[in-house]
C-alpha positions, 0 to 999 in steps of 0.5 A, spaced: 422 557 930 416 556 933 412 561 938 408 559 942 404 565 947 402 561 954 396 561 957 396 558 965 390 556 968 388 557 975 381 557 978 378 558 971 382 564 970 389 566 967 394 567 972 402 566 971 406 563 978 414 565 980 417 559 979 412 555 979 409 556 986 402 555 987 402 562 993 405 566 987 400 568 984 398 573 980 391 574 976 392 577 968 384 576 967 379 571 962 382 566 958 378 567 953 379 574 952 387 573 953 386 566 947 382 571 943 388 576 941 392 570 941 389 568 935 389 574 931 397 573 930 398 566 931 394 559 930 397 555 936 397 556 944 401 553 949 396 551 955 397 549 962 392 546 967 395 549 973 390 546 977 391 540 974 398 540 975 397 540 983 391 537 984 393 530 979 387 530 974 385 536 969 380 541 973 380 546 967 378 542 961 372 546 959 375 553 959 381 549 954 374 547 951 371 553 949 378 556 946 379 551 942 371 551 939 371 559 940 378 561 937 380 556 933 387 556 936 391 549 936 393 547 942 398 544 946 396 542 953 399 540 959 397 540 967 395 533 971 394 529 965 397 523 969 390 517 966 389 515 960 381 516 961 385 525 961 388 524 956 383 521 952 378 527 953 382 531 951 384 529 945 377 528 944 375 537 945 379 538 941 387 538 943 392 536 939 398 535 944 397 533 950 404 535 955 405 529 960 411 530 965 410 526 971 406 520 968 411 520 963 416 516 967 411 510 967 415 506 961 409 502 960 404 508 960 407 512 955 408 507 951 401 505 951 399 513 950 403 514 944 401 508 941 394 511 941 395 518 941 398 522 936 403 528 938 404 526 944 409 531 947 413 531 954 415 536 958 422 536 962 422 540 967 428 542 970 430 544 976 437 544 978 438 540 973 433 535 975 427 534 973 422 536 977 415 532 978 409 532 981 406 540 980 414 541 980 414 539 988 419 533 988 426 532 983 428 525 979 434 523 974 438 529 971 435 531 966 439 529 960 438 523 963 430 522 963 431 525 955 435 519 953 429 514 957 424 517 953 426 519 946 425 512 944 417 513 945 417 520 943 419 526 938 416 532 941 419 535 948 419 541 952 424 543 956 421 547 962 426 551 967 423 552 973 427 556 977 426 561 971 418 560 970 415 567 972 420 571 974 422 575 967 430 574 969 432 570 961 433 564 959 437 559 962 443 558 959 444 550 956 449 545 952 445 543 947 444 535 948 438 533 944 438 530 937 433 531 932 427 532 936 422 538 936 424 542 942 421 547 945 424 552 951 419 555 957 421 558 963 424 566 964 424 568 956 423 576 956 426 578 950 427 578 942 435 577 945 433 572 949 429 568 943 435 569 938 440 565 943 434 559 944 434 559 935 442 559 936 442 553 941 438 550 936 431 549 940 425 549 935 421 553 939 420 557 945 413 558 950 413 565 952 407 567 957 409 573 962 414 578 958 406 578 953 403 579 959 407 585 962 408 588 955 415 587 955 416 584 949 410 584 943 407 578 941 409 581 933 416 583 935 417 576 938 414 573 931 419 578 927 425 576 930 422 568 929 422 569 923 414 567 923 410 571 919 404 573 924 397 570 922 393 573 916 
């Protein structure tokens, strides 16, 4: 089982949100700096453009560029990646999986940008059961739903539980109903205990930004308890 320790951008900085609302907001200090310790445990980062989120459009990609150009880190980046032209670019800095959500349900979109693009990665971000689009402010299909629709174009998911995002509260509690893909879980994990019962569920990986952040757990615990042999 993968880890992935979170970076959230915001106005340049690194920043975690409560349940996924742009007014609840707390400011943890500089990416790079953050991006730096990362990396001298692991090789690869999960990012998110919360700017780009909101806002529809990427407004972050020069700070993912310099991490990627300064770290060496892998990254994994999803925010208002909605055009074709930003998904480009960022595939051109550097990153080597581009998250789409919203855009995701425009069939003939992905199916373009998975034809061009390699590790593109979906992300299904469930509120309620359903997932929530648009910066998490509007709800669609159910979410084992949108699953089915989309496992045709892509490989590569993650499962985001929005009402559990920020809060430190554990992770949400889910049947199993995805096949072979990679699937990773983010949204509440804020423990080794809780990874163990995302490895039972069978999830390959899980995404885990504010218990680092608030010292909750250590990043080489939560490596120990994967199974994953920290870096170097």
């Amino acid at each position: 089982m993968e880890v992935y320790p979170a970076i959230d951008l915001m106005n340049g900085k690194a920043v975690r949100l409560y349940r996924g609302r742009r007014e609840d907001v707390k400011v943890y200090g500089e990416p790079l700096e953050i991006a730096e310790r990362f990396a001298e445990l692991v090789d690869k980062v999960h990012i998110v453009d919360l700017d780009g989120a909101f806002e529809g459009f990427p407004r972050n990609l020069d700070v993912v560029g310099r991490i990627i150009e300064e770290t060496g880190l892998r990254v994994q980046l999803g925010g208002g990646l909605r055009s074709y032209e930003a998904i480009e670019r960022a595939y051109e800095i550097g990153v080597e999986n581009v998250i789409i959500g919203t855009k995701a349900f425009d069939l003939g979109f992905l199916e373009r940008v998975t034809d061009d693009f390699d590790g593109i990665t979906v992300s299904l971000d469930s509120k309620g059961g359903r997932v929530a689009v648009k910066g998490w402010l509007e709800s669609g299909m159910p979410v084992e739903r949108a699953y089915k629709a989309l496992r045709d174009y892509v490989n590569r998911f993650v499962y985001t539980s929005v009402e559990r995002d920020g809060t430190l509260t554990g992770i949400e509690k889910i049947e199993r109903f995805w096949e072979s893909e990679e699937f990773i879980y983010a949204g509440g994990v804020s423990s080794i205990e809780d990874l163990g019962r995302l490895a039972e569920t069978g999830f390959s990986g899980a995404i885990v930004g504010k218990a680092l952040y608030e010292g909750l757990v250590t990043l080489e615990e939560l490596l120990e308890v994967a199974g994953c042999s920290p870096k170097g």
